[in-house]
C-alpha atoms as a printed R data frame, in Angstrom:
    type eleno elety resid chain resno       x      y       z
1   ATOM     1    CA   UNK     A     1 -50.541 31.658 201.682
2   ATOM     2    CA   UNK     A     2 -49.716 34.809 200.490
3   ATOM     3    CA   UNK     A     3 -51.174 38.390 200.842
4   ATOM     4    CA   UNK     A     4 -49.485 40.609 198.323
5   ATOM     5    CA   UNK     A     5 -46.788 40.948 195.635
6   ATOM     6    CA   UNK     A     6 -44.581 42.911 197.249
7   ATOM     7    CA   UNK     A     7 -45.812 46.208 195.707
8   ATOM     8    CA   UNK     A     8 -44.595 48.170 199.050
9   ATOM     9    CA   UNK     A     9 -47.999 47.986 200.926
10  ATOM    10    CA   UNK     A    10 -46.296 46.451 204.163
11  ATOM    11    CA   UNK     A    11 -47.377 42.846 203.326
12  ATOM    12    CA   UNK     A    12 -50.805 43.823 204.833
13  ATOM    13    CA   UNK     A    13 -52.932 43.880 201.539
14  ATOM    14    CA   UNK     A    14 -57.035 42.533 201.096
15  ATOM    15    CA   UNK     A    15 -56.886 39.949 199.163
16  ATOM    16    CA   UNK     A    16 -60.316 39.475 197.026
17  ATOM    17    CA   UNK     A    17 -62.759 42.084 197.113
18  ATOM    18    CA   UNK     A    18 -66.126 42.720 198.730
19  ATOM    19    CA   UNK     A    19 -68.684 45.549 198.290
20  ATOM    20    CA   UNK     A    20 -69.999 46.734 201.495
21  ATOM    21    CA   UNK     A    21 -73.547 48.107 201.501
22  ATOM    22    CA   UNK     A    22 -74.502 49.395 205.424
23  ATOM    23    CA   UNK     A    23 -77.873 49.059 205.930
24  ATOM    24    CA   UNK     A    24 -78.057 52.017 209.351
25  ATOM    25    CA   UNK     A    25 -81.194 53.909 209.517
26  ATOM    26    CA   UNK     A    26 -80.302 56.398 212.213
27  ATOM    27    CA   UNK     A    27 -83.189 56.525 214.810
28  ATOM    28    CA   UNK     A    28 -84.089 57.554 218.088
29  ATOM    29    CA   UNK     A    29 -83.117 54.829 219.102
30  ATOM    30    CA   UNK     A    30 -79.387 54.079 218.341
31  ATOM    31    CA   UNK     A    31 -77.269 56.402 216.400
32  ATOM    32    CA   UNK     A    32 -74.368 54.974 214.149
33  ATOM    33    CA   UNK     A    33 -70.646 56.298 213.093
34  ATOM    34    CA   UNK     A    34 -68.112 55.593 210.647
35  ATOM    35    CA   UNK     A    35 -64.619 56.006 211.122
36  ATOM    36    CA   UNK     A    36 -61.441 54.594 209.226
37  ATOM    37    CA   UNK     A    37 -57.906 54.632 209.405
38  ATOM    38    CA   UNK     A    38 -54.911 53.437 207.655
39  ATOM    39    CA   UNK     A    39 -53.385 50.353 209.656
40  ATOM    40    CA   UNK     A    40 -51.384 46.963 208.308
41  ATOM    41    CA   UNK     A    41 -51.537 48.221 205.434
42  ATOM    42    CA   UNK     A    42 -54.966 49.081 204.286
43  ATOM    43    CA   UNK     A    43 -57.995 50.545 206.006
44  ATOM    44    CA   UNK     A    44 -59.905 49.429 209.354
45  ATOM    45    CA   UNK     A    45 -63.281 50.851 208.887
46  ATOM    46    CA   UNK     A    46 -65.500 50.466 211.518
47  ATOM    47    CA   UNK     A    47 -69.064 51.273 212.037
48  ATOM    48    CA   UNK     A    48 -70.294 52.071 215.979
49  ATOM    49    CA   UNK     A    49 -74.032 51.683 216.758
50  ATOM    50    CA   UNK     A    50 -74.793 52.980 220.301
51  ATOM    51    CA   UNK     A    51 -78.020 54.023 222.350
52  ATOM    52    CA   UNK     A    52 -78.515 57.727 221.870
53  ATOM    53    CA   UNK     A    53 -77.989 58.939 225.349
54  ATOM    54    CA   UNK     A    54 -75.349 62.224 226.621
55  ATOM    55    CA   UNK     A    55 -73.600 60.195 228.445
56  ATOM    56    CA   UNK     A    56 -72.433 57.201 225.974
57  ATOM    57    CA   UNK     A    57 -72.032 60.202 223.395
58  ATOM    58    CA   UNK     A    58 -69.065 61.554 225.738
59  ATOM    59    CA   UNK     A    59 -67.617 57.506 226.203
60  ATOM    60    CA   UNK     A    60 -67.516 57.446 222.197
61  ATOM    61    CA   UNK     A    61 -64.487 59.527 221.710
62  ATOM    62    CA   UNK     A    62 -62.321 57.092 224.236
63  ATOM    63    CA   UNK     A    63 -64.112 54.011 222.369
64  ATOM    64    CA   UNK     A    64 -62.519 55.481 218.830
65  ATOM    65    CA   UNK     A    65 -59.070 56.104 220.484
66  ATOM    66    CA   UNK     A    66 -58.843 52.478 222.024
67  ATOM    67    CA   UNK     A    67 -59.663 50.789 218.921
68  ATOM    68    CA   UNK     A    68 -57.463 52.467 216.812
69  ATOM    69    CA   UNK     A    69 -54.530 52.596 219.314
70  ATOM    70    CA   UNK     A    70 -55.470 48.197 219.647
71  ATOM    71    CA   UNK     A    71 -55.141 48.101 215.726
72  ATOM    72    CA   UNK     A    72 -52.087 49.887 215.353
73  ATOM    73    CA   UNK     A    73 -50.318 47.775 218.642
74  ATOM    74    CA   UNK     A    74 -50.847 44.846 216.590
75  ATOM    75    CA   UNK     A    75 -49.894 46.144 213.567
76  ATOM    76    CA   UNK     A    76 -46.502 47.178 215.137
77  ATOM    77    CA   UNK     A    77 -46.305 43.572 216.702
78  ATOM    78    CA   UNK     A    78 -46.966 41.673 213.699
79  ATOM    79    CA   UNK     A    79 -45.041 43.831 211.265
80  ATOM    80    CA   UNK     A    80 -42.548 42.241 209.277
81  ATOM    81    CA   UNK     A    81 -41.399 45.507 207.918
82  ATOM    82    CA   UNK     A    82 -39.921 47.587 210.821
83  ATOM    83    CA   UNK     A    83 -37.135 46.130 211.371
84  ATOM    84    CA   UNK     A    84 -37.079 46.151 215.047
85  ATOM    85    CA   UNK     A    85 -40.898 44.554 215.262
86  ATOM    86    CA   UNK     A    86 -41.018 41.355 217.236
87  ATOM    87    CA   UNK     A    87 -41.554 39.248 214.103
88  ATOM    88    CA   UNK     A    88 -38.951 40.919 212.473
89  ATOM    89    CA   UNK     A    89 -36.628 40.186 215.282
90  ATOM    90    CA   UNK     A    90 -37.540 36.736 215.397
91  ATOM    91    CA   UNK     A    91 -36.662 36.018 211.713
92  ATOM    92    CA   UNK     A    92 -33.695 37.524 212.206
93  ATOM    93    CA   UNK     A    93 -32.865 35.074 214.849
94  ATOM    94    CA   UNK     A    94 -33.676 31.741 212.921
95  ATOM    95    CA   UNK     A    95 -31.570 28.858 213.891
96  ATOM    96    CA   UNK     A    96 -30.300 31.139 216.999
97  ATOM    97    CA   UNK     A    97 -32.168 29.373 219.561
98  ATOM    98    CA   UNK     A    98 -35.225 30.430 221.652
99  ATOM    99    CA   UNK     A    99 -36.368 33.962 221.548
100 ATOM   100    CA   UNK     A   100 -38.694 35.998 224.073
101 ATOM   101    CA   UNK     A   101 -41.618 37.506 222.315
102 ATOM   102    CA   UNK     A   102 -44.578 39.677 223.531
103 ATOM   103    CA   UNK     A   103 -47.620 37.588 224.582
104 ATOM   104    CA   UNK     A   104 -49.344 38.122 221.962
105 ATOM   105    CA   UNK     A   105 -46.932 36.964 219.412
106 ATOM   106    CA   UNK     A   106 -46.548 33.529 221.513
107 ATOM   107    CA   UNK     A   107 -49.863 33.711 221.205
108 ATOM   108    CA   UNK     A   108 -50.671 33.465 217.406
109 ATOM   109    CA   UNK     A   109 -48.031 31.662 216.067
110 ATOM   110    CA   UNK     A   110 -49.506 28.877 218.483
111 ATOM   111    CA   UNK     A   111 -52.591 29.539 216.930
112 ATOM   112    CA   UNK     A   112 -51.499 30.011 213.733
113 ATOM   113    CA   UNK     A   113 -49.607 26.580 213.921
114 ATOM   114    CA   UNK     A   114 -52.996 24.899 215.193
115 ATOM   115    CA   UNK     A   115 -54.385 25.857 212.038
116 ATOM   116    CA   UNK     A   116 -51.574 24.784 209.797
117 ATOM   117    CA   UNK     A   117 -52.147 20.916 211.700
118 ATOM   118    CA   UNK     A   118 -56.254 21.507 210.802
119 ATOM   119    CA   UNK     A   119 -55.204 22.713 207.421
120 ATOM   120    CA   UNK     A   120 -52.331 19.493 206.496
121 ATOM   121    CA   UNK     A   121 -50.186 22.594 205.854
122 ATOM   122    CA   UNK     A   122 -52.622 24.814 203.582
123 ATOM   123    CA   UNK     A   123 -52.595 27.838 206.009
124 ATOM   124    CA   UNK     A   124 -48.985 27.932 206.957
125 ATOM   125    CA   UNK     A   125 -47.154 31.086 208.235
126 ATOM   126    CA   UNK     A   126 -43.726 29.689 207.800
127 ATOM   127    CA   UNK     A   127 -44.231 30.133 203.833
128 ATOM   128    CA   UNK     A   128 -42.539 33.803 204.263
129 ATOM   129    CA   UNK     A   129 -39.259 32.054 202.138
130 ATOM   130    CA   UNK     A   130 -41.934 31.152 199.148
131 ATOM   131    CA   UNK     A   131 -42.909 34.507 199.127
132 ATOM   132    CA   UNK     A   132 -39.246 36.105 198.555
133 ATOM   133    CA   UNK     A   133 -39.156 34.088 195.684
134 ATOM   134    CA   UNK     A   134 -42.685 34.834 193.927
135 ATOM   135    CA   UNK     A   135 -42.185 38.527 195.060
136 ATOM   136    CA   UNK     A   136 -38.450 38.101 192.797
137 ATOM   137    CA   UNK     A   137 -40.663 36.784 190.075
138 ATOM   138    CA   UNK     A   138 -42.845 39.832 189.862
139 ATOM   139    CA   UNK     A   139 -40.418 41.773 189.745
140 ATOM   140    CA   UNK     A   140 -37.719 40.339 187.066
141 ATOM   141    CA   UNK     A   141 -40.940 38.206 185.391
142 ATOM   142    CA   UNK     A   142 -38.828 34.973 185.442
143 ATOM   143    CA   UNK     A   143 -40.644 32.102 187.309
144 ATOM   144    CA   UNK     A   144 -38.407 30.532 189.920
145 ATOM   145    CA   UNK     A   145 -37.055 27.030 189.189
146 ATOM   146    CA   UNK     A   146 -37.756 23.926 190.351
147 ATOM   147    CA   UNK     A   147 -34.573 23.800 192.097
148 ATOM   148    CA   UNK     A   148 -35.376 27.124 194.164
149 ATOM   149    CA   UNK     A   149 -38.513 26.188 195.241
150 ATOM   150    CA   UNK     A   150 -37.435 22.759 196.320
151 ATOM   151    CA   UNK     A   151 -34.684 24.274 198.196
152 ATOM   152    CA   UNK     A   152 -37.358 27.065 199.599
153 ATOM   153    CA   UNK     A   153 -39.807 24.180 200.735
154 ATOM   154    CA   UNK     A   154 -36.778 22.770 203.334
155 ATOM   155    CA   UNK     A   155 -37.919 25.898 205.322
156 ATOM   156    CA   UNK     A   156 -41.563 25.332 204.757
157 ATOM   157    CA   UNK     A   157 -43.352 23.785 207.833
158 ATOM   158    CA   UNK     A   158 -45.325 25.331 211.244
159 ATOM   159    CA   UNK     A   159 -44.833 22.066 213.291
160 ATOM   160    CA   UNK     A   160 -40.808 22.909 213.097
161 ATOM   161    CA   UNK     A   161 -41.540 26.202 215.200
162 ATOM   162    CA   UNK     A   162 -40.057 25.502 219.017
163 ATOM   163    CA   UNK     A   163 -42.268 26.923 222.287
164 ATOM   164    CA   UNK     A   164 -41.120 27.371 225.559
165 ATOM   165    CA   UNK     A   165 -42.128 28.923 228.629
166 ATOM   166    CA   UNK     A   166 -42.604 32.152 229.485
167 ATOM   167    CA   UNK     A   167 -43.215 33.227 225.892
168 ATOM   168    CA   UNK     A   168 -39.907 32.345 223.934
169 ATOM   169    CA   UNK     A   169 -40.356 30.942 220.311
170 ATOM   170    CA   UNK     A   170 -37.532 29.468 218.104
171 ATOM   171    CA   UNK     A   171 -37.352 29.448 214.137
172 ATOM   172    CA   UNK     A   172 -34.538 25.761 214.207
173 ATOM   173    CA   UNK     A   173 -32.924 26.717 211.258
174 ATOM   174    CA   UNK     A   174 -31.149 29.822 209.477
175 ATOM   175    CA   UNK     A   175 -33.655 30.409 206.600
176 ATOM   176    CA   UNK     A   176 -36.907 29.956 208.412
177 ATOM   177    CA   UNK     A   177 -39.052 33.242 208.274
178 ATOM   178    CA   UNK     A   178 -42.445 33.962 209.674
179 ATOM   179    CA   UNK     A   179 -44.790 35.828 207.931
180 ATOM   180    CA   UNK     A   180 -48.665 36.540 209.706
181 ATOM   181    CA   UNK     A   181 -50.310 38.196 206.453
182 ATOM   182    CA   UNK     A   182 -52.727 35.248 206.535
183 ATOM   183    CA   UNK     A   183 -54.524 35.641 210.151
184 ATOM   184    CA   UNK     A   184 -53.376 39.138 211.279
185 ATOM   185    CA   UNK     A   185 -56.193 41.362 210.881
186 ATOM   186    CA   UNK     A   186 -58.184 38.432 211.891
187 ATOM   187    CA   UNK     A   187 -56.383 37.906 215.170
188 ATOM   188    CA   UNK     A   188 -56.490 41.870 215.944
189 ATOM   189    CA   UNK     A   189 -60.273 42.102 215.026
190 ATOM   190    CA   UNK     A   190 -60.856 39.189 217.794
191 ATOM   191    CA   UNK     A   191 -58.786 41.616 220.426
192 ATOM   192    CA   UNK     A   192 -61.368 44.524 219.059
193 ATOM   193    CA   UNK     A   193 -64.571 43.064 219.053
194 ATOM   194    CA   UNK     A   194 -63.496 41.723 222.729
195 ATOM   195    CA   UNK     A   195 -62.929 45.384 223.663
196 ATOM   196    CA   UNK     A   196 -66.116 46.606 222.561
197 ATOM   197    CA   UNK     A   197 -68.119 43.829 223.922
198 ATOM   198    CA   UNK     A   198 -66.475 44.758 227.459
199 ATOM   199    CA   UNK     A   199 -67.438 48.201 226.728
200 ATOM   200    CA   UNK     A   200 -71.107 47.350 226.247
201 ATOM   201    CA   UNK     A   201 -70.789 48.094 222.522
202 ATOM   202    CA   UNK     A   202 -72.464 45.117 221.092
203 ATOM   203    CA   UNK     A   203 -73.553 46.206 217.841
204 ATOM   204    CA   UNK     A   204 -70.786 47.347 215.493
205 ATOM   205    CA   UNK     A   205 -68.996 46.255 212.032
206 ATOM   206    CA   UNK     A   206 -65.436 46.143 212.011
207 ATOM   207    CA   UNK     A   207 -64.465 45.959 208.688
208 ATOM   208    CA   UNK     A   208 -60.387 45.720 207.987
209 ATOM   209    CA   UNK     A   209 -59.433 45.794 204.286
210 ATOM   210    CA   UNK     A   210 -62.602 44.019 202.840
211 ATOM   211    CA   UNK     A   211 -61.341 40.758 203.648
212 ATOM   212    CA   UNK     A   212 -61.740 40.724 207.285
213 ATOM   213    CA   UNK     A   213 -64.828 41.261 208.870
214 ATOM   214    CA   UNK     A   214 -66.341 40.924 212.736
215 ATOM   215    CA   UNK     A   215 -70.458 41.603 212.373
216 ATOM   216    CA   UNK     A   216 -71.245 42.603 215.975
217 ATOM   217    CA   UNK     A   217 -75.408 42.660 216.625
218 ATOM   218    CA   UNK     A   218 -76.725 44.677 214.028
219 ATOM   219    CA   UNK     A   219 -78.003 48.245 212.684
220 ATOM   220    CA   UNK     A   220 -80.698 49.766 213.480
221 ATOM   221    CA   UNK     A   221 -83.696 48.466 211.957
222 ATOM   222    CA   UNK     A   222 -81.630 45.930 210.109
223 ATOM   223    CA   UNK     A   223 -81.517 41.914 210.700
224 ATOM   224    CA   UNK     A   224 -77.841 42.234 210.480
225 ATOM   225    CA   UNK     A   225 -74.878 43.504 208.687
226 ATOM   226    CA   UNK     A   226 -75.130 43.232 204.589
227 ATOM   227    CA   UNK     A   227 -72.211 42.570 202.377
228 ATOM   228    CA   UNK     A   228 -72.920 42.579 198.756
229 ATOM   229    CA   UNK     A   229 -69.481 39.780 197.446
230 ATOM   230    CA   UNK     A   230 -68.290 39.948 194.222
231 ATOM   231    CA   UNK     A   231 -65.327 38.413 192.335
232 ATOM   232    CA   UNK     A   232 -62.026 40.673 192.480
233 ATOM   233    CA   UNK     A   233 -63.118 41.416 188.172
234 ATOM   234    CA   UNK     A   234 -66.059 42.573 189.912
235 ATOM   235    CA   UNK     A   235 -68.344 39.803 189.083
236 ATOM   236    CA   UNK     A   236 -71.652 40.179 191.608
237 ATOM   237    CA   UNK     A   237 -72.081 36.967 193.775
238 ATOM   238    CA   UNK     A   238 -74.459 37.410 195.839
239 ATOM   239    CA   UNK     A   239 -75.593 39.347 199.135
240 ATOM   240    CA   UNK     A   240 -75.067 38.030 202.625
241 ATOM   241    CA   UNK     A   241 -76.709 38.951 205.997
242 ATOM   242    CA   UNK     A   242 -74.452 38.184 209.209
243 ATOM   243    CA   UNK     A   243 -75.385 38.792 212.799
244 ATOM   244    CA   UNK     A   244 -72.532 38.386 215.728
245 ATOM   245    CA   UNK     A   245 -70.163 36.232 213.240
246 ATOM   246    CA   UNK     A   246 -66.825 36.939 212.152
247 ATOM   247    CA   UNK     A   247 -66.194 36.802 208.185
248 ATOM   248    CA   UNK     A   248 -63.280 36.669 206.259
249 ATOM   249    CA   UNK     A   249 -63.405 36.996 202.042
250 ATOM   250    CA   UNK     A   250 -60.389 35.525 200.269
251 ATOM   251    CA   UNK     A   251 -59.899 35.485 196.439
252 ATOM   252    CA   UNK     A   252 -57.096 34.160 194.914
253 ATOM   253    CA   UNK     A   253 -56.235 36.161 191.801
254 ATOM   254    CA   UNK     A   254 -56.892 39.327 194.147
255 ATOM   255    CA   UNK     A   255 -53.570 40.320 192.555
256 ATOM   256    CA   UNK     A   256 -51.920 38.671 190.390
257 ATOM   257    CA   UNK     A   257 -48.800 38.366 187.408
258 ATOM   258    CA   UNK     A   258 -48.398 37.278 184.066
259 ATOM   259    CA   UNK     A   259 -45.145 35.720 183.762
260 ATOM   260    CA   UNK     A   260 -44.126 33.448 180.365
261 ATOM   261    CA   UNK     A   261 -47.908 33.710 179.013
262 ATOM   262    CA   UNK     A   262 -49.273 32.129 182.340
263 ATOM   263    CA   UNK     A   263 -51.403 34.144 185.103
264 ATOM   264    CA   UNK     A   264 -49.858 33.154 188.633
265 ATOM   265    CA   UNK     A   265 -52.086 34.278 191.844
266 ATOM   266    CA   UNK     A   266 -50.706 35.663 194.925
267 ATOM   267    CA   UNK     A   267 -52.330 32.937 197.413
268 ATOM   268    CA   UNK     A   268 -49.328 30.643 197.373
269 ATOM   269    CA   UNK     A   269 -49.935 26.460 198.471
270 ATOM   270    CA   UNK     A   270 -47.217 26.273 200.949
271 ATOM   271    CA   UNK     A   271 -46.978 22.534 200.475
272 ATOM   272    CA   UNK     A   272 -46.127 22.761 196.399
273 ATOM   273    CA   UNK     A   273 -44.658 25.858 196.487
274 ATOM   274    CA   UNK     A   274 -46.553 27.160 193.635
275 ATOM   275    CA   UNK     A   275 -49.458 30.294 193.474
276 ATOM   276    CA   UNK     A   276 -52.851 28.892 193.295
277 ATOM   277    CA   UNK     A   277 -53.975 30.087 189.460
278 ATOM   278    CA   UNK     A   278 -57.683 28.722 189.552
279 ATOM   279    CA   UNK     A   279 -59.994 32.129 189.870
280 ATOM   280    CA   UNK     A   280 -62.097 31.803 193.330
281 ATOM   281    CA   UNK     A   281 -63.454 33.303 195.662
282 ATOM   282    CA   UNK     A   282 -63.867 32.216 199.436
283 ATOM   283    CA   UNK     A   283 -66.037 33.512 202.051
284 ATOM   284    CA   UNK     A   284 -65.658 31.766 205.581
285 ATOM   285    CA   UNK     A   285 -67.912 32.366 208.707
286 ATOM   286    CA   UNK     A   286 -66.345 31.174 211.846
287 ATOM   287    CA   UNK     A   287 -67.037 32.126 215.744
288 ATOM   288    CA   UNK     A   288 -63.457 34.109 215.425
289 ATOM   289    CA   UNK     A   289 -62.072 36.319 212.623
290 ATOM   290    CA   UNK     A   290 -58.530 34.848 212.802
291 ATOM   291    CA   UNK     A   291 -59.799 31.038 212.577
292 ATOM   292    CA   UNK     A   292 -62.065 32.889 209.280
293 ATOM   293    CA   UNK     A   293 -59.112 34.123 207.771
294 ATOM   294    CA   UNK     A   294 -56.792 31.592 208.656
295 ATOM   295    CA   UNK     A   295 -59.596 28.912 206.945
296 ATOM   296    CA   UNK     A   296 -60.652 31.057 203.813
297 ATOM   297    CA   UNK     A   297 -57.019 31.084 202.818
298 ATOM   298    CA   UNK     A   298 -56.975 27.413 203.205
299 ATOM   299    CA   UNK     A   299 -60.474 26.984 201.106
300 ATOM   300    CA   UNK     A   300 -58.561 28.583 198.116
301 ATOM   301    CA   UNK     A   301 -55.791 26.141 198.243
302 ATOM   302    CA   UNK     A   302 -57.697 23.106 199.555
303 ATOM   303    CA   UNK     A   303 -60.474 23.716 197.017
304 ATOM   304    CA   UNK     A   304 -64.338 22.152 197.000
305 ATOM   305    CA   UNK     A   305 -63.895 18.336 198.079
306 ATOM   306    CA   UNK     A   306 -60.840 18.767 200.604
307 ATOM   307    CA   UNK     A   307 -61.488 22.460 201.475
308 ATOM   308    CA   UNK     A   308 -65.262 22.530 202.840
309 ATOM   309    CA   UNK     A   309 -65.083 19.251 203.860
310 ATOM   310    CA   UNK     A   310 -63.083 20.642 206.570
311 ATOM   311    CA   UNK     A   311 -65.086 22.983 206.951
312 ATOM   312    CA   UNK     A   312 -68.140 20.827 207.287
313 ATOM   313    CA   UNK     A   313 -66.248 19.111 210.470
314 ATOM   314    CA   UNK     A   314 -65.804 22.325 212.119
315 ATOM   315    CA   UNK     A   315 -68.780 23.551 214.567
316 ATOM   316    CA   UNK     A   316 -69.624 26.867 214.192
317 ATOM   317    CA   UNK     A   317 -68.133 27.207 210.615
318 ATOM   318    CA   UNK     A   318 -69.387 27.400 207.297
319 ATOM   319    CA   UNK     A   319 -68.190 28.517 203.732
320 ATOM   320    CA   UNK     A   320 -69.062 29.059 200.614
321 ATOM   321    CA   UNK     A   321 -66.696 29.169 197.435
322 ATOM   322    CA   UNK     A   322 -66.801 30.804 193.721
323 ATOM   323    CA   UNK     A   323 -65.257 29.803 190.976
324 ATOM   324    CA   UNK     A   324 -65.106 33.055 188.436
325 ATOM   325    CA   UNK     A   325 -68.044 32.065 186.130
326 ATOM   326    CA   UNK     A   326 -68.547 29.175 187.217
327 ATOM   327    CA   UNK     A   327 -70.817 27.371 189.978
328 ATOM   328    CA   UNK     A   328 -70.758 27.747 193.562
329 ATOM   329    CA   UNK     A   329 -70.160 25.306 195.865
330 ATOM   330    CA   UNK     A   330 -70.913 25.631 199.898
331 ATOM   331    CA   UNK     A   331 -71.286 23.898 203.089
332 ATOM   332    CA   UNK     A   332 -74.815 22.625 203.996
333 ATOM   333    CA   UNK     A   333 -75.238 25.335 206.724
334 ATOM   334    CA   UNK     A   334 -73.835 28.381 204.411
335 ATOM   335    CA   UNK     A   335 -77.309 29.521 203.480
336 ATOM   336    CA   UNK     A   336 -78.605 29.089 207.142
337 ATOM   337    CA   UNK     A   337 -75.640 31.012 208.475
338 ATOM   338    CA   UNK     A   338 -75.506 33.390 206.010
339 ATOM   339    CA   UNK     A   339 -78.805 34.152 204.538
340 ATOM   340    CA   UNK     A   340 -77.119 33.855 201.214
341 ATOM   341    CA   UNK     A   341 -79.280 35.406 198.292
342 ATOM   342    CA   UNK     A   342 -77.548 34.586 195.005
343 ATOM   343    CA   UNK     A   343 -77.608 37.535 192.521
């Protein structure tokens, strides 16, 4: 998969867009706040709802510092542009033998390479040598050979990545490169929504870049959290309701290039090498934001047979997908899950 065309936005760009209308009445009752900052790349916006009392108005200031300082540990984590991240480090070290990473980075790339075995290689975050070469192509607009992707696709693959114990990963071969564009924000929004929950915040809408969403309870006197989805040319979907459910939006010509008269997306099918250049859109709800993410990525490259009949295996998860003008297709539980009203 890929996240961005190397336009200098630290390889943390939304891909697809999604309008965000907040239904919060302010009330006796709970009282709501917005706050947003710049982290991986784009903006975590998040919206607090808390019980209107003196005492959980004095917690909210500490609330706001943890989350942002969470988001911006994981940002500095799963960087691969600071040189001395862990990531970067470990890309550095391909085909140097086992290297000892932070926790957390053992952690998702063992996720991330449980998804790439769900996905038969669709979500992959080994594909980091693919994007070099697409990234080349936006810039000179020259699409790379055959021969250069064939020789890129010799570093393709998650089940090559070596674990051992106590947190040491190993990239076999000089080449290799990691790249975590694809379940990032999703894996960080987990870590958040955990933190609030354990701070008895339970209804709140963590919203990072428009493409990855946690939907925490609700707002006052609303059934849940609206999101009105629409095509990155701004063609209105539809409007979806979601209630303690992680989201994650995905569209493939988010961003894309025109190179020799043909329009090349920057969601990238790690298994061909080659963007994705059908117009969709993908919206995945899943019981965690980085299995979302991780799957709506794979939806775009998997497509409507292969991609949501995954999905359809999965418990818990459901999905929709859009072609631009075109019909919809979704799971049987999407409108269930969802509340889906087509516009």
């Amino acid at each position: 998969m890929m996240r961005d065309w190397g336009s200098g936005v630290r390889g943390w760009a939304a891909v697809g867009t999604v309008g965000l209308t907040l239904l919060v009445l302010v009330g006796p009752v709970r009282a709501c706040e917005t706050d947003g900052r710049y982290i991986m790349g784009t903006v975590l916006q998040a919206t607090l709802c808390q019980a209107e009392t003196a005492s959980q108005q004095q917690q909210m200031s500490a609330v706001w510092h943890a989350l942002f300082t969470t988001a911006r540990r994981f940002d500095a984590l799963f960087t691969t542009y600071a040189p001395h991240s862990p990531l970067s480090h470990l890309n550095a070290q391909a085909g140097q033998g086992l290297q000892a990473v932070p926790v957390e980075v053992d952690d998702i790339l063992r996720l991330s390479q449980r998804y790439a075995d769900l996905t038969n290689g669709a979500f992959d975050i080994t594909v980091r040598p693919l994007l070099r070469l697409w990234r080349h192509a936006a810039t000179t607009r020259i699409p790379p050979s055959p021969a250069a992707i064939h020789r890129a696709l010799r570093f393709i693959g998650s089940h090559k990545l070596h674990f051992a114990a106590p947190h040491r990963v190993g990239l076999p071969a000089q080449g290799m490169a990691l790249d975590l564009g694809g379940i990032g924000k999703g894996y960080a929004l987990d870590q958040i929504a955990k933190q609030l929950q354990e701070q008895r915040l339970t209804n709140a809408l963590l919203n990072f870049g428009q493409s990855s969403l946690w939907a925490l309870g609700r707002p006052p006197a609303g059934e849940g959290w609206r999101l009105l989805l629409r095509q990155p040319n701004g063609e209105i979907v539809g409007v979806a309701t979601f209630s303690d459910q992680a989201v994650s939006i995905s569209g493939s010509l988010g961003q894309s290039i025109q190179v020799e008269g043909q329009r090349y997306g920057h969601i990238i099918d790690p298994r061909t090498g080659r963007p994705v250049q059908r117009d969709l859109l993908a919206c995945v709800v899943a019981p965690s934001a980085a299995q979302a993410e991780a799957l709506s990525t794979a939806l775009l490259i998997l497509g409507e047979d292969e991609g949501l009949g995954l999905i359809e295996r999965l418990d818990g998860v459901e999905g929709f997908l859009h072609e631009a003008h075109g019909t919809p297709w979704t799971t049987t539980g999407w409108k269930r899950a969802s509340r889906f009203v087509a516009l």
